[in-house]
C-alpha positions as CSV (number, residue, x, y, z in Angstrom):
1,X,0.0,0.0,0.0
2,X,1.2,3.1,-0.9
3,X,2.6,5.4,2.2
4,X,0.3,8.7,0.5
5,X,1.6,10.5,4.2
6,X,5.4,10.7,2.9
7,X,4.1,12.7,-0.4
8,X,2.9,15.4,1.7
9,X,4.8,18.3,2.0
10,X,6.7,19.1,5.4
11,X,4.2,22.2,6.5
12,X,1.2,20.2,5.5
13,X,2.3,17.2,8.1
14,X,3.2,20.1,11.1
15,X,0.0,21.4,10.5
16,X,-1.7,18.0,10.7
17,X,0.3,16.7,13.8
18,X,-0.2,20.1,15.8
19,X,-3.9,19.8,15.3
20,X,-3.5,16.2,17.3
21,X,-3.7,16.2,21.0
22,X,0.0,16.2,22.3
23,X,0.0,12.7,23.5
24,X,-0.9,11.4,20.2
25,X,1.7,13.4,18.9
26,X,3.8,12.3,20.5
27,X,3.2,8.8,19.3
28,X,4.1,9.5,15.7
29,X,7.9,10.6,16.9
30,X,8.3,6.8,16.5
31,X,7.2,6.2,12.9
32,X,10.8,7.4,11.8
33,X,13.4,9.6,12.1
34,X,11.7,12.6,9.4
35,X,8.6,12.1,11.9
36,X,10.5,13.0,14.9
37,X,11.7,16.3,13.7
38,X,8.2,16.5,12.9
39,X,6.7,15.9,16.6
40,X,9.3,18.7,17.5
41,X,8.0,21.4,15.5
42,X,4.2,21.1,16.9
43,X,2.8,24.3,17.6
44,X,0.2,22.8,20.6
45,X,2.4,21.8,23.3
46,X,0.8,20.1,26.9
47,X,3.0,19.2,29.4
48,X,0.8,17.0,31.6
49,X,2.4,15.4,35.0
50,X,-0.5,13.2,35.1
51,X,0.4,11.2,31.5
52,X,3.5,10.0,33.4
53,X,2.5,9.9,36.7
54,X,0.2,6.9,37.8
55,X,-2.2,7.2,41.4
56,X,-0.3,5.2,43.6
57,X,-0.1,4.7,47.7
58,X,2.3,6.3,49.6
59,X,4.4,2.9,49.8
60,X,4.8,3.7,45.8
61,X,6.0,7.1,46.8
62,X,9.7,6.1,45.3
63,X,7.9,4.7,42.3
64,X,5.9,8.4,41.8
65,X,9.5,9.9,42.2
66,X,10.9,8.0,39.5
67,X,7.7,8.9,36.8
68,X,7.6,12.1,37.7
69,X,11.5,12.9,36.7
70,X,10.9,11.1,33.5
71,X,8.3,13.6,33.6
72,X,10.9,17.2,33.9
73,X,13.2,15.0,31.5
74,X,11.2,15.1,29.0
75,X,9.6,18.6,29.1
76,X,13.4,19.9,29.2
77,X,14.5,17.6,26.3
78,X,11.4,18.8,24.3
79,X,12.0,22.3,25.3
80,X,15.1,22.1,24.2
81,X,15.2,20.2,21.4
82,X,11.2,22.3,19.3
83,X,12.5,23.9,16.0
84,X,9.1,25.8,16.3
85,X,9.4,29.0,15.6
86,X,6.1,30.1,17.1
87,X,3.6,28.1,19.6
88,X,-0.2,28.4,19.5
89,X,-0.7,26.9,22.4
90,X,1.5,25.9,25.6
91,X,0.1,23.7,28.6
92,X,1.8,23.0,31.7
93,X,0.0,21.4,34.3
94,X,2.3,20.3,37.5
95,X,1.8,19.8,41.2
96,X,4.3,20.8,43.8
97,X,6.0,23.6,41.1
98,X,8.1,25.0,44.0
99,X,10.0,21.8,43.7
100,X,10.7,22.0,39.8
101,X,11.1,26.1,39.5
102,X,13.7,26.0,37.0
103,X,11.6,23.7,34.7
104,X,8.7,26.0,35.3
105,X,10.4,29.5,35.0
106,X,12.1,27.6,31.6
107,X,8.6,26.4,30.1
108,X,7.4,30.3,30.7
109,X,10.6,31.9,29.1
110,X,10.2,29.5,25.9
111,X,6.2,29.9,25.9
112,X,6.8,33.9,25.3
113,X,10.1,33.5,23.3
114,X,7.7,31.7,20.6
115,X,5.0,34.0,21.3
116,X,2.3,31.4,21.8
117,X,-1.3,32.7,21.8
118,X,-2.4,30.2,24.6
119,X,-0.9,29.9,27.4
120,X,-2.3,27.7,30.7
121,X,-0.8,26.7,33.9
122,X,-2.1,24.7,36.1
123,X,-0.4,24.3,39.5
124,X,-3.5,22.9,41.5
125,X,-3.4,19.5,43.3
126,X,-5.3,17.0,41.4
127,X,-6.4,15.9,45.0
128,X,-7.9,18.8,45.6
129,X,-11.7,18.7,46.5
130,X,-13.6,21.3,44.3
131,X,-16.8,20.5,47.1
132,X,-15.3,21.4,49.8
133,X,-15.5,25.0,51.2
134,X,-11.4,24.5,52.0
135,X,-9.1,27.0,50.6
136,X,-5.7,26.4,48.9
137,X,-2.9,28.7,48.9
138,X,-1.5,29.3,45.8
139,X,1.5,27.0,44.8
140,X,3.9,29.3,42.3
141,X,4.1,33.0,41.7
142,X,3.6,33.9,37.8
143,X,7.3,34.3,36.5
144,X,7.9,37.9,35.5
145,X,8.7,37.0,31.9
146,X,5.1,36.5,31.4
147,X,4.9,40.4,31.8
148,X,6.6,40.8,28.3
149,X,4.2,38.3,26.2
150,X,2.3,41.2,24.2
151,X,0.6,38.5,21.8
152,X,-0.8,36.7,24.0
153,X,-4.7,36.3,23.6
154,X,-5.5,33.8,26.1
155,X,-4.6,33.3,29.7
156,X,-4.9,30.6,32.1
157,X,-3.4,30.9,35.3
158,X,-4.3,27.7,38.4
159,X,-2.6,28.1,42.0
160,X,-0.5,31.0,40.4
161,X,0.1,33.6,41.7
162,X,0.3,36.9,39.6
163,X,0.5,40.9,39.7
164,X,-2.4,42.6,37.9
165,X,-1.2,45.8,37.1
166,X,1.5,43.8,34.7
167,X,-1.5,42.8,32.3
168,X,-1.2,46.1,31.0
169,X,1.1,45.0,28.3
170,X,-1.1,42.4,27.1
171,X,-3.0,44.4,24.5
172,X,-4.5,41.1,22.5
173,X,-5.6,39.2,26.2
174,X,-9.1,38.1,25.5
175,X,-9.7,35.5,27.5
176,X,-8.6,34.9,31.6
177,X,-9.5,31.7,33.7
178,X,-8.4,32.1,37.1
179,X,-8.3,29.0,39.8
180,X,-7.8,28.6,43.4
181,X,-6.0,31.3,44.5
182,X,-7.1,34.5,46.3
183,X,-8.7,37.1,44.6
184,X,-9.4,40.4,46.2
185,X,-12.2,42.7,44.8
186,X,-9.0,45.1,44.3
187,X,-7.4,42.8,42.1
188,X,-10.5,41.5,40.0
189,X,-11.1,45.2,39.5
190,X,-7.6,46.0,38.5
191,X,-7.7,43.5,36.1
192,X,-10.9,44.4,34.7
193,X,-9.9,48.2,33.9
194,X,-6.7,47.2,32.6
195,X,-7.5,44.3,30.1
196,X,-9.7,46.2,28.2
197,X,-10.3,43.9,25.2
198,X,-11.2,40.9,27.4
199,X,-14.3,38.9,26.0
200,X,-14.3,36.2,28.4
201,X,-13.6,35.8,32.2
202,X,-13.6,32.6,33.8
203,X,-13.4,32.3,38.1
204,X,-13.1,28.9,39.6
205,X,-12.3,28.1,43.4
206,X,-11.2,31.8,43.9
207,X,-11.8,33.5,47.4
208,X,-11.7,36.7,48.8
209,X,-14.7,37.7,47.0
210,X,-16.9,39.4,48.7
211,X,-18.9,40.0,45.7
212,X,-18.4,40.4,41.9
213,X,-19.0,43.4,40.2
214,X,-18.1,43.6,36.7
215,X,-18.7,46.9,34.3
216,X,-16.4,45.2,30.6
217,X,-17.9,46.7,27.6
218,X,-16.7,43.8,26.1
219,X,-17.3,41.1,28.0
220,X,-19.6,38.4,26.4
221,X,-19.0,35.4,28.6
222,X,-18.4,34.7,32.5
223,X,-18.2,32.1,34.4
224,X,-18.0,31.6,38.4
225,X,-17.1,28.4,39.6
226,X,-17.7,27.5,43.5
227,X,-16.0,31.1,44.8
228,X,-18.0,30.1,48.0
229,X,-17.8,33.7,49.5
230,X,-19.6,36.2,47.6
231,X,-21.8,37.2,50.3
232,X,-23.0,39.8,48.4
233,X,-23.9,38.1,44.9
234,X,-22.8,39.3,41.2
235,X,-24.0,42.3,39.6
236,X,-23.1,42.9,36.1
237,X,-24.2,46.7,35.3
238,X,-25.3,48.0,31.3
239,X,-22.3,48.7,30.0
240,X,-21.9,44.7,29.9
241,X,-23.3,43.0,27.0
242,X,-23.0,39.6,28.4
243,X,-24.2,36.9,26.4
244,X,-22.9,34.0,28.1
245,X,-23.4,33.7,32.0
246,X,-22.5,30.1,34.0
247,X,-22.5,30.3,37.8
248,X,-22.2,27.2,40.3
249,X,-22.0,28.0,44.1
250,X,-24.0,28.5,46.7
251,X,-27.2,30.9,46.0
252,X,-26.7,34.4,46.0
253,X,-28.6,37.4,44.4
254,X,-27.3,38.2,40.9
255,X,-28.5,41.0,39.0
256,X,-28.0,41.6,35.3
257,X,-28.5,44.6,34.0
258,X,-27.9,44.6,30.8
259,X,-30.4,41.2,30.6
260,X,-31.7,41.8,26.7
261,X,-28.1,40.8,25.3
262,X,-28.2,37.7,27.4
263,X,-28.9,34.3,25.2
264,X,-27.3,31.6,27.4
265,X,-27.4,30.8,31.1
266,X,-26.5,28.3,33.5
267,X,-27.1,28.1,37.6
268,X,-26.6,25.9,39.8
269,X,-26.8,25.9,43.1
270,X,-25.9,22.1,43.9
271,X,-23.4,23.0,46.8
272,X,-26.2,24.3,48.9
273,X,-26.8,21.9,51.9
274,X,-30.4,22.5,52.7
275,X,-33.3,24.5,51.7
276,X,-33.7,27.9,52.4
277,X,-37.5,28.9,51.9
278,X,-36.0,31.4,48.6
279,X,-37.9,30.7,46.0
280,X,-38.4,34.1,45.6
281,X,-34.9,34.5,44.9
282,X,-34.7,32.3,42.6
283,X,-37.5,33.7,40.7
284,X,-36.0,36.9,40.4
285,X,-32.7,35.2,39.1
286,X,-34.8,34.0,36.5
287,X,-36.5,37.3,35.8
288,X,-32.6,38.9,35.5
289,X,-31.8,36.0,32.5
290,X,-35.0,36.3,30.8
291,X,-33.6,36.6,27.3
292,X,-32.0,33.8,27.4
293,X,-32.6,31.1,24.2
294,X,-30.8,27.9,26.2
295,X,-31.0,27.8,30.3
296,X,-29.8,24.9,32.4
297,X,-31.1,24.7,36.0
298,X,-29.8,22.2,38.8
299,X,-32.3,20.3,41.1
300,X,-31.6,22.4,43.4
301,X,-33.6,25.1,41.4
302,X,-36.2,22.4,40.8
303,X,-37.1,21.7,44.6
304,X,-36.3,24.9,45.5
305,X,-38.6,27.2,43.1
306,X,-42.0,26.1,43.9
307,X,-41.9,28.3,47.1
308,X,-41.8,31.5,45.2
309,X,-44.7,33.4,45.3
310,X,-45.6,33.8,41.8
311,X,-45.9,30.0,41.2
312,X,-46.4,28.0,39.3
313,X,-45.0,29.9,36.0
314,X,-43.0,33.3,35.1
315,X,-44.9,36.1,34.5
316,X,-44.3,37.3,31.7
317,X,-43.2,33.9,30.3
318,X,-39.7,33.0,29.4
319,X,-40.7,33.5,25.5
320,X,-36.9,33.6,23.8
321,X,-36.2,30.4,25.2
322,X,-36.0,27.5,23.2
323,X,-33.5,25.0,24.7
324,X,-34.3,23.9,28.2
325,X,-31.9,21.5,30.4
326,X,-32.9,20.3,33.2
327,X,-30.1,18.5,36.0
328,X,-31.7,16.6,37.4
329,X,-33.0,13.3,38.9
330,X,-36.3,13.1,38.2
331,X,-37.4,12.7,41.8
332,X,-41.1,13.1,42.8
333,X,-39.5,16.4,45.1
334,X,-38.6,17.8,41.9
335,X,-41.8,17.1,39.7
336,X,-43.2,20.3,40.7
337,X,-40.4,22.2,39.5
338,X,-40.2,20.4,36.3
339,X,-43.6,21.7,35.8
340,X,-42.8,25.3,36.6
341,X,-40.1,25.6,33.6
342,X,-42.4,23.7,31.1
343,X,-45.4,26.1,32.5
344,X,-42.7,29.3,31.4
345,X,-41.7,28.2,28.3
346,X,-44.2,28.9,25.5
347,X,-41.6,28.4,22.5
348,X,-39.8,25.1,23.9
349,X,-38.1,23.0,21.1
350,X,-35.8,21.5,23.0
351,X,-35.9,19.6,26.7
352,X,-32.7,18.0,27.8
353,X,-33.4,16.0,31.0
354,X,-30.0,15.5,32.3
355,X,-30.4,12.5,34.8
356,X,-27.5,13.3,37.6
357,X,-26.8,12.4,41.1
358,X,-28.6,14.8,42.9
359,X,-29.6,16.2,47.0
360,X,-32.9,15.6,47.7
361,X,-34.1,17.2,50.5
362,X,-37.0,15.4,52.3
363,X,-38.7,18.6,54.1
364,X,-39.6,20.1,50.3
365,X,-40.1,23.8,49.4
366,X,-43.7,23.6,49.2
367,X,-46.6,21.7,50.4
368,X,-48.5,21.0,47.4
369,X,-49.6,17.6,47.1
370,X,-47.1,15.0,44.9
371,X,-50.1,12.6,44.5
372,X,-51.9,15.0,42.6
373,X,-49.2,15.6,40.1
374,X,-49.6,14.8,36.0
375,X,-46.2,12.9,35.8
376,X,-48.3,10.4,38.2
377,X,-51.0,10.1,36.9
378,X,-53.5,12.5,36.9
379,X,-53.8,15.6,34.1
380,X,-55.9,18.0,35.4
381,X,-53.2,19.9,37.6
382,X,-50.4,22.2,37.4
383,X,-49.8,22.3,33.6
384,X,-51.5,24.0,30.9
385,X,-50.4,22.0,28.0
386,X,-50.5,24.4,25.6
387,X,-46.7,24.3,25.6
388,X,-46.8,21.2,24.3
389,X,-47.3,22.4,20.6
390,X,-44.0,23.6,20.6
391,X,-41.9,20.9,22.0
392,X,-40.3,19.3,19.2
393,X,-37.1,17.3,21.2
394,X,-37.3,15.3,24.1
395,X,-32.9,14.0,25.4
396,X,-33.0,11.9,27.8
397,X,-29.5,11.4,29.5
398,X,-28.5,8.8,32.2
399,X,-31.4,6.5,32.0
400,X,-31.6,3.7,34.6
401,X,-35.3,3.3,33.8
402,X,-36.7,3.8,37.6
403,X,-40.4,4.1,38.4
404,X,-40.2,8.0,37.9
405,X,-37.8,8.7,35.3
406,X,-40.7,6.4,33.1
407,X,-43.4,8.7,34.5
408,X,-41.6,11.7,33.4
409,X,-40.8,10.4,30.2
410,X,-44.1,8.7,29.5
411,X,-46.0,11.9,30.5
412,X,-44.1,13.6,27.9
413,X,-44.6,11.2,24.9
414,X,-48.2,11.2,26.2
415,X,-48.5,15.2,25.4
416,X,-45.9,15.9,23.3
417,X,-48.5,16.2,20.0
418,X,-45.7,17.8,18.2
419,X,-43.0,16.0,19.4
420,X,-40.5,14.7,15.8
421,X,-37.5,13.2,18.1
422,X,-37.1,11.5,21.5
423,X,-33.4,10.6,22.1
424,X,-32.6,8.1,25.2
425,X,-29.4,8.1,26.3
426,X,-28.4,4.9,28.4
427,X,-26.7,5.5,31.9
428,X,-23.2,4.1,32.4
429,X,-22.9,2.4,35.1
430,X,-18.6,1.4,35.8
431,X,-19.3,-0.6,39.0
432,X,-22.0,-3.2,36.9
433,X,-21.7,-2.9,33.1
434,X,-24.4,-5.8,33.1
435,X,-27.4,-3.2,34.1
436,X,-26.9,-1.3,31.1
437,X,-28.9,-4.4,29.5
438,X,-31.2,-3.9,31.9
439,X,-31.7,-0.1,31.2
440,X,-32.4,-0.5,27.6
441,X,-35.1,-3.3,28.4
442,X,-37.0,-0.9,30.6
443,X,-36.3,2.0,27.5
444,X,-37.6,-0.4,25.1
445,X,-40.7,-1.1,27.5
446,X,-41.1,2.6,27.5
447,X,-41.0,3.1,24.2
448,X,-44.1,1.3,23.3
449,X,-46.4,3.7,25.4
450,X,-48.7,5.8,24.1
451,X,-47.9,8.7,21.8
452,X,-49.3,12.2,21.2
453,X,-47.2,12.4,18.0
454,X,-47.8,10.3,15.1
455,X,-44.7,11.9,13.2
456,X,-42.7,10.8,16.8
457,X,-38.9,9.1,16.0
458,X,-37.2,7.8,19.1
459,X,-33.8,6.2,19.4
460,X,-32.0,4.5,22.3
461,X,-28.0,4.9,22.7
């Protein structure tokens, strides 16, 4: 068989092997010695710790030693050794940096002598628990070369350190994701009024928040990840034309201003450990994303809402949204959640129930009867069905084909008169691979209930 690969021209083959994750370039070094020149002039570059080094006990601990200098050897030989004259993206992810600093303050130097566009580093512990309200102290301080990178157009920066009024000489910085480390509401506003082309802003496991306030012209996506001490919420004001808003923490008030450019939210409030009687809350969260055209809520949000006052629907209706997913696991506690988001969503097309490991909390947020309820059987309350016309796709993830997830799902197909497409995704389970044959028996059973739709195509996976 003819070897077509060795006609290609040397650029052509770069191009393919840097659009290959880094470990899979790697692999093709071996094919010969024209293909190991070629590995060395990739422009994606990740430096992983965790490809070389295995979980092990402590009794391995001399084993871990051993991987992990394979580990610096080989970053240093490949640092070394790249005939790349520019980078677009550099990774370096290690633990413990304090103990490698050369290595570190090396990969930095060579990231903005090539004048990568990417650059991420990732100092965090992969034993770390991202649930827990513990803080970390940042591992590494953010080598002062980094200063002089005035190409760079995407920053990542985990367990590091870093002085914001340096970002002033990166002009083409568009996009920050900062991770456990402290963050004072000096330094997040610093940062703000000094990168001011950034489009997106990611915060993850940062503390010393007492709040986020953001004013970025623009800014089109954010993202807050478990900063667990924002007491006094997120307020994004006009001047912010977000259009991409993701926050996962505990619940606090967030106000959005600038709402009418918003078209895709997600909240969840999973981390909170019992329920707090703030529906109302909730419901003016809601009220502050109503623009939105795809929203995913938790089950949190689910068991939560029904204590608002102006249950059981928004008023006015969500009417821009179209794609609705749901986190969820289809507990009775939730039902009457579920049916507050299909009750607000006039032009639904698209329902994703996402079937997750989920709190439930026994005492419930309201008192209305779960006996009563259409998913169990009986259609004259909650839900005016009118909705229904415009559902076209029903997802189904996770499936384990339990006594409620087949209400819920039944309910639906029994409805859904314009449903075209119900999808079924199989959970799967690693600790028994044998249910999974069990799952698709009870999807199949499920499938041969009664339909609304004649025109209705379903699938299991």
């Amino acid at each position: 068989m003819a070897d077509f690969f060795s006609l290609l021209p040397d650029t052509l083959i770069i191009l393919i092997i840097s659009s290959l994750p880094f470990k899979e370039a790697a692999r093709t070094s071996v094919l010969s010695k024209r293909w190991r020149r070629f590995f060395h002039e990739t422009k994606t570059v990740d430096f992983d710790e965790t490809h070389f080094i295995k979980e092990s006990t402590e009794e391995d601990q001399s084993k871990k030693d051993t991987q992990r200098r394979a580990f610096l050897d080989f970053l240093s030989d490949w640092v070394r050794n790249s005939t790349a004259p520019v980078l677009n993206k550099l990774r370096l992810a290690i633990s413990n940096p304090q103990d490698s600093a050369l290595q570190v303050n090396n990969c930095v130097r060579f990231a903005v002598d090539r004048k990568a566009k990417i650059l991420e580093l990732d100092f965090s512990d992969p034993s770390w628990n991202e649930e827990s309200f513990e803080n970390h102290d940042a591992l590494f301080d953010l080598p002062p070369s980094i200063y002089e990178h005035d190409t760079l157009e995407f920053l990542k920066l985990f367990s590091c350190n870093f002085l914001s009024s340096g970002f002033e000489n990166f002009t083409s910085l568009k996009s920050i994701s900062l991770g456990w480390i402290e963050l004072p509401n000096s330094s997040l506003g610093s940062l703000l009024s000094t990168c001011r082309f950034l489009e997106n802003l990611s915060l993850k496991k940062c503390w010393g928040l007492e709040y986020v306030s953001v004013s970025a012209p623009r800014l089109k996506s954010l993202v807050i990840d478990k900063c667990l001490d924002l007491e006094n919420g997120v307020w994004i004001n006009s001047r912010t034309k977000l259009r991409v808003f993701k926050y996962i923490g505990l619940l606090v008030n967030v106000e959005i201003e600038s709402w009418r450019d918003l078209e895709e939210a997600y909240l969840d409030y999973g981390l909170e450990s019992n329920l707090r009687d703030c529906g109302d809350l909730l419901y003016q969260t809601l009220d502050n994303v109503y623009s939105v055209r795809h929203l995913t809520v938790c089950s949190y949000m689910l068991q939560e809402i029904p204590s608002a006052e102006d249950w059981p629907t928004m008023k006015p209706p969500l009417q821009c949204l179209k794609l609705l997913t749901l986190k969820t696991a289809l507990h009775p506690h939730e039902y009457h959640g579920i049916s507050f988001f299909l009750n607000s969503c006039p032009c639904l097309e698209t329902l994703t129930l996402d079937i997750v490991p989920s709190k439930i909390f026994q005492e419930r947020a309201t008192h209305l009867p779960l006996q009563e309820h259409e998913f169990l059987g009986n259609s004259k309350y909650v839900l005016v069905q009118k909705w229904m016309k415009s559902l076209k796709v029903v997802e189904v993830k996770g499936f384990k084909g339990g006594v409620f997830e087949v209400a819920v799902v039944g309910f639906l197909m029994a409805c859904g008169r314009g449903l075209e497409r119900l999808s079924i995704v199989l959970s799967k389970d690693k600790g028994d691979p044998s249910q999974e044959d069990r799952y698709r028996t009870d999807a199949e059973r499920l499938l041969r209930f009664p339909r609304a739709s004649a025109s209705l195509r379903a699938s299991i996976i």
